[in-house]
N, C-alpha and C positions, 0 to 999 in steps of 0.2 A: 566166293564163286560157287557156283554149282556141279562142282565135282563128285564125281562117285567116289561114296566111301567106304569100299568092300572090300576087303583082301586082296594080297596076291592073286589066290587059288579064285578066289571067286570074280575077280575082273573077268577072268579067260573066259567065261561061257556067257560075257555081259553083252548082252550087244544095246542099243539105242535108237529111240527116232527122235529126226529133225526134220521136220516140215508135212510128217505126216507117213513120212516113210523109214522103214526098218534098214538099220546098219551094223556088220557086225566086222567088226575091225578098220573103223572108222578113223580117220586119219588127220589132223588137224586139218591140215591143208584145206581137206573135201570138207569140214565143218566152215573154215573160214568163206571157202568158195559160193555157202549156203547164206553166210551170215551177211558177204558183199552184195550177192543178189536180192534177198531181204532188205540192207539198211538202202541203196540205192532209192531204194521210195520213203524209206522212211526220216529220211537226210536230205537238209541243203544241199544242192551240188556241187559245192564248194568245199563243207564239211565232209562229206563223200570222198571228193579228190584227196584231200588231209587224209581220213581212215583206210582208204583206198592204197596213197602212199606208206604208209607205216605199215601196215599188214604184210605186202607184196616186199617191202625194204628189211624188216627187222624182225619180224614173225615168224613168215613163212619161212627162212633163213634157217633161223635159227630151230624153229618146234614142228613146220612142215612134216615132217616125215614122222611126228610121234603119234603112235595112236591114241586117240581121248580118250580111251577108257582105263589107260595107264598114266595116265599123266596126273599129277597131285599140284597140291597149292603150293607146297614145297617149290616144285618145278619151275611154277609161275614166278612166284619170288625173285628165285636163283634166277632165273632170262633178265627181272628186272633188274636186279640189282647189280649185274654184269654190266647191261647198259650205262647207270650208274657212276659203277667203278672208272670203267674207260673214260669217262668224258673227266674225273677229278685228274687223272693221271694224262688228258690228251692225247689218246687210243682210239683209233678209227672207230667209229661204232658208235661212240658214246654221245650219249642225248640228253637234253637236259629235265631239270624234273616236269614242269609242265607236260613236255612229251611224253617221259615215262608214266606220267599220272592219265593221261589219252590213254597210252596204249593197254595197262590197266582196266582201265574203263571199257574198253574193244572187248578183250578177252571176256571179261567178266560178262558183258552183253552177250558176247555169242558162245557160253556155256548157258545160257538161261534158255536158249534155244532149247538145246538136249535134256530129253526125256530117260531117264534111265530104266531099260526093259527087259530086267531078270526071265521076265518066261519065255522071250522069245519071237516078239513081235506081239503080244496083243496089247490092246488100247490105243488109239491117236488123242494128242492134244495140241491144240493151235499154240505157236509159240507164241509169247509175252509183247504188248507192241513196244518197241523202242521208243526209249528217251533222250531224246539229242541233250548232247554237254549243253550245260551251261557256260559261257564265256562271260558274261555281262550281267549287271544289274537293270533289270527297266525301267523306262523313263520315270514311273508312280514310283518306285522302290528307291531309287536316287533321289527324290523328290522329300521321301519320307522320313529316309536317314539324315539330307541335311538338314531337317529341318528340326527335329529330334538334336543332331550334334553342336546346332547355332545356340539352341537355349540353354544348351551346359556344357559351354566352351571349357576345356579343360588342352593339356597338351596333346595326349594320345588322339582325341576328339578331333583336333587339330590337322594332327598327321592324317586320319581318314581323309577329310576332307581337302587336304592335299593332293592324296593320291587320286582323290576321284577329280578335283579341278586341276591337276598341274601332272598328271601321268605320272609321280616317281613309283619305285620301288619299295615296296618295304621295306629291303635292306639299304637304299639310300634316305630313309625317311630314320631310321634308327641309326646312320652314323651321322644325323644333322647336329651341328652345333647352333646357340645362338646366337653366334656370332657370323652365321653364316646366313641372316636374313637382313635386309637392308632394306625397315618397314618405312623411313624415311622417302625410298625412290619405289617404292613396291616390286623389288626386285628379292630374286633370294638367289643365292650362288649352288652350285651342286659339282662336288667335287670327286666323289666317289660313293663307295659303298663301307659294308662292315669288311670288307675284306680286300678290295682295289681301290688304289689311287687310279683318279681317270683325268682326262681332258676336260679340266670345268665348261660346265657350260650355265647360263643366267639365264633363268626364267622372269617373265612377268607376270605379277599377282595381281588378279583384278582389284579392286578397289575395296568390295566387300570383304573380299579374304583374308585381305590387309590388316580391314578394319577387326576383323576375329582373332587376327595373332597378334593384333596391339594389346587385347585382353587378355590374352592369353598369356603373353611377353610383357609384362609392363615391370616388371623385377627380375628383368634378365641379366644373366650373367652371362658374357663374350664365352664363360669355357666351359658352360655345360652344357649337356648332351638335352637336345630338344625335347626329345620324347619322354628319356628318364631324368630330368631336372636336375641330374649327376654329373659333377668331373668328371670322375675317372670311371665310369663305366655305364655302356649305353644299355637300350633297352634291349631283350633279345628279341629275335624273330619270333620264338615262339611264345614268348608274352605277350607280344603287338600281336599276333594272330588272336592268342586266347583271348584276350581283351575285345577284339573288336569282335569274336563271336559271342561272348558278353554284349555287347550292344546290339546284335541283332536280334537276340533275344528279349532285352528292354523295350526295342524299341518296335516291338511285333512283326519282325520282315519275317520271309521266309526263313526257315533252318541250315536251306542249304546254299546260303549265301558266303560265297569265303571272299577274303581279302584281296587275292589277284584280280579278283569281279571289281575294285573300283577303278585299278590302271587300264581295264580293260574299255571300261564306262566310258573313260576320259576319253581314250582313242576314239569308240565309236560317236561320242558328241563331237568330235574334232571333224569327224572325219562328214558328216552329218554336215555340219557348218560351214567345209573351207573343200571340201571332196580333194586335199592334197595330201598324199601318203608321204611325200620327201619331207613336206613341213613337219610332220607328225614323225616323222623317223627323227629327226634333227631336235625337235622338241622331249622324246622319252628317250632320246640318249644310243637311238641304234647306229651302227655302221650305217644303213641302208636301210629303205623303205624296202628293198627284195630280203634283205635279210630275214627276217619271222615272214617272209611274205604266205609260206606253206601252213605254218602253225596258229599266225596270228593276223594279220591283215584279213586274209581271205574270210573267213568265220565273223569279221565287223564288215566287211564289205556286203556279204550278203544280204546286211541287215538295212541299208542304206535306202532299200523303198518305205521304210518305218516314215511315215511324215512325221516331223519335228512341229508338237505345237507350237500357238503363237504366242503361248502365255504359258510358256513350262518352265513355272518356279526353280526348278532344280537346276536349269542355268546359269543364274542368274548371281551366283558366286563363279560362275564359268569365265573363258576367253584370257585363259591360259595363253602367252606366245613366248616366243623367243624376244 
């Protein structure tokens, strides 16, 4: 983040500008109030309403009253990690990491705003233009990786393209057994995660997908772990993360493609195809299509004037259902 990193003694006589104008004991609040008025144009309005909420719920709350030019990275941290803490322990407040990783993202945008101005008001600079989150991989980018993951079927390879055809979780993709695919009726069962037993629920595998984890599965053993080819111990999260940023590398996509971008893929093709968010909540395992409706629908919904070709390869391992 672009925090001032001056002293004690030397913050006090620091003041700053945001938007062109001088401030001296500047207040979060009044930077956030600069930062909502700014992304407004420069955001979906749905995105907007998400950044809009969280600022106004969890921010202002909490760091409203601190002045920015006392405030350190330290600070930021400790807000986040509070967040964090309460939701492990089921304490009002607490969010989960997706959110905490937005609100991260907020912060950090709107210190890029602030200019730091030891003498006292001289110089103006036009702030930085904003980069809306990434939520999704695009249609050419989905397209490229499967087609990259079909010619060197492997398990991990597998699991991506699960996630991006069939919505799971990373961490229900790493506590899969293979005993928990039934490439026979092209069904796979889904019973929880690395960490909760849940309510199974049976997805159906398209036909081609099938055909990619009959390759990949042909010396399957009922009791090991899909991903890590292991009995007694699965793949971690953070090895399926690091591995698949390994292939995005190989496979020339962008850098800042992470691994939530292909559950999120899936949604928005779902969503794209059948315009049904209860189907699509019942299909990735939510309580409710309103449940992520703040964090996560709205942010794929926007994107829904996108026209879907009529020859987009990257479907076409697609049509995921219950």
């Amino acid at each position: 983040m672009n925090l001032y990193k001056g002293t004690e003694l030397q913050r006090g006589s620091v003041g700053c500008i945001v938007g062109g104008n001088h401030y001296v004991g500047l207040k979060l609040e009044e930077l956030m109030a600069f930062f909502l008025a700014w992304g407004k144009k420069a955001y979906a309005p749905s995105t907007y309403r998400n950044i809009r909420w969280l600022v106004s719920a969890h921010i202002i709350p909490a760091l409203g009253e601190r002045e920015v030019v006392y405030l350190t990275e330290s600070d930021i941290r400790d807000f986040l990690q509070q967040k964090r803490e309460c939701r492990h322990i089921n304490e009002s407040g607490g969010l989960s990491e997706p959110v905490i990783r937005s609100m991260s993202h907020i912060l950090d945008e709107a210190f890029q705003l602030v200019v730091w101005d030891e003498s006292g008001g001289a110089g103006l600079m036009d702030a930085p233009a904003l980069k809306p989150m990434r939520y999704m991989l695009s249609l050419g980018e989905a397209e490229a990786l499967t087609k990259y993951l079909a010619e060197r079927p492997d398990r991990c390879g597998a699991g991506f393209l699960l996630s991006l055809y069939s919505g799971l979780q990373p961490s229900e993709l790493c506590a899969l057994r293979d005993s928990d695919f039934d490439l026979n009726n092209d069904r796979l069962v889904i019973a929880g995660d690395l960490s909760h037993k849940r309510e199974k629920r049976v997805l159906i595998l398209s036909f081609r997908l099938s055909m990619l984890l009959w390759a990949v599965l042909r010396n399957a053993n009922g009791d090991l772990y899909f991903l890590s080819g292991l009995e007694d111990k699965p793949l971690s999260l953070r090895t399926f993360k690091a591995r698949f940023k390994a292939v995005v590398r190989e496979a020339g996509l962008p850098n800042e493609l992470e691994l939530p971008m292909l559950r999120n893929t899936f949604a928005w093709m779902w969503l794209l195809r059948r315009k049904d968010t209860e189907g699509l909540a019942r299909v990735m395992g939510f309580p409710s299509a309103s449940y992520y409706s703040s964090f996560y629908f709205d942010p794929l919904l926007e994107n829904l004037n996108v026209r879907l070709p009529k020859c987009a390869n990257c479907l076409i391992l697609g049509e995921s259902t219950e």
